[in-house]
C-alpha positions as CSV (number, residue, x, y, z in Angstrom):
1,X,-91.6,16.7,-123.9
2,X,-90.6,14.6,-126.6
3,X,-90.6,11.1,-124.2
4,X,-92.6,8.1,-126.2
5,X,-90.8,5.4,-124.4
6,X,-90.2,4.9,-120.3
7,X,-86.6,4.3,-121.8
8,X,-86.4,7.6,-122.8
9,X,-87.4,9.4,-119.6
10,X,-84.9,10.9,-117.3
11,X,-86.7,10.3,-114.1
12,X,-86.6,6.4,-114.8
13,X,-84.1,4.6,-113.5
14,X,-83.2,0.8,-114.6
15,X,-81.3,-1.8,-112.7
16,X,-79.9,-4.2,-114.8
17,X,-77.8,-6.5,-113.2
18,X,-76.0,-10.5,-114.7
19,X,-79.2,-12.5,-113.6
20,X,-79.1,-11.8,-109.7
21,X,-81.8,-9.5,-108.1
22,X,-81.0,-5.8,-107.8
23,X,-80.0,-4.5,-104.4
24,X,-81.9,-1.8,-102.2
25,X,-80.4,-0.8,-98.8
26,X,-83.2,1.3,-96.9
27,X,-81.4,3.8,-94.2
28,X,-83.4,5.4,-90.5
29,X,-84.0,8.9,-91.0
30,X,-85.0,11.2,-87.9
31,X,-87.5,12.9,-89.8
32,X,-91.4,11.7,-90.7
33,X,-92.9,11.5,-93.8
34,X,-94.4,14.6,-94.9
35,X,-96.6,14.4,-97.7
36,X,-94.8,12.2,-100.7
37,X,-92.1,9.4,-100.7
38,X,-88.5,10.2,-101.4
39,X,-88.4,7.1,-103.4
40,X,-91.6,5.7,-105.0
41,X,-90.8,1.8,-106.1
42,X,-92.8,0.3,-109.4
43,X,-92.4,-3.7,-109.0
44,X,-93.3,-6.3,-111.2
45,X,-94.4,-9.5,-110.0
46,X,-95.2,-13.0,-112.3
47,X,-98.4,-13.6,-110.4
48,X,-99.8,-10.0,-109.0
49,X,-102.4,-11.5,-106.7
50,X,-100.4,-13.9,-105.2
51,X,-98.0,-11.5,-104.4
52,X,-100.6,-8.9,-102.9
53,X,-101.7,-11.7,-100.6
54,X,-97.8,-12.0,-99.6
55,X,-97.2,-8.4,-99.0
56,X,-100.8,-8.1,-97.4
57,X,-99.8,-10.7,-94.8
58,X,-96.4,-8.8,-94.4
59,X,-98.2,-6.0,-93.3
60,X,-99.0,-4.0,-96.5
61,X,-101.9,-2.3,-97.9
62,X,-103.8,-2.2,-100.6
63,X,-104.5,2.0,-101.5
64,X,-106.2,1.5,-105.3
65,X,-106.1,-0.4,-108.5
66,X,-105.7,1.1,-111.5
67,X,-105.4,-1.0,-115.1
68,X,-102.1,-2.7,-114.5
69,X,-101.2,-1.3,-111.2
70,X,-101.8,-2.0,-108.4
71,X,-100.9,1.1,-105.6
72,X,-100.0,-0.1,-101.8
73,X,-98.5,1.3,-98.6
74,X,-96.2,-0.9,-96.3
75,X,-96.7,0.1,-92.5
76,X,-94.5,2.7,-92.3
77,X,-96.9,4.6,-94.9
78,X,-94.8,4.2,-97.9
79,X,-96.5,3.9,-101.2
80,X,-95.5,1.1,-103.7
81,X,-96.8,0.0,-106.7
82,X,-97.2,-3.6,-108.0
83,X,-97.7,-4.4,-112.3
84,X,-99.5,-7.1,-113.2
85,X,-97.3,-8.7,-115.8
């Protein structure tokens, strides 16, 4: 398709914002998950295990690790993924 770079790909989408975290509002939906997430996050942590022991305590899951990725599920049964930097 032409796409070297995750720049390049249309189905990425980067928050850039003056220095302050970016903001994510979560809405209540009637319906249940069916199969996939409507939104699938990718974050990036400075220190991957301490921040699966975080999440882990929050509540998450850890589903698999994969190279620099890390794939969880929150308890609602939404998949995430944490990079190791």
């Amino acid at each position: 398709m032409g796409i070297t770079d995750p720049e390049d790909d249309p189905t990425i989408l980067l928050v850039l914002t003056d220095g302050r975290p970016p903001r994510i509002f979560f809405q209540l939906v009637p319906e249940s998950k069916r199969v996939k997430n409507r939104v699938h996050l990718d974050l990036g942590a400075a220190d991957a295990a301490t921040e699966v022991k975080r999440l882990c305590a929050l509540g998450a899951t850890v589903q698999a690790e994969r190279g620099d990725w890390i794939t969880m599920q929150d308890p609602d049964d939404n998949e995430f993924c944490l990079m190791r930097s």
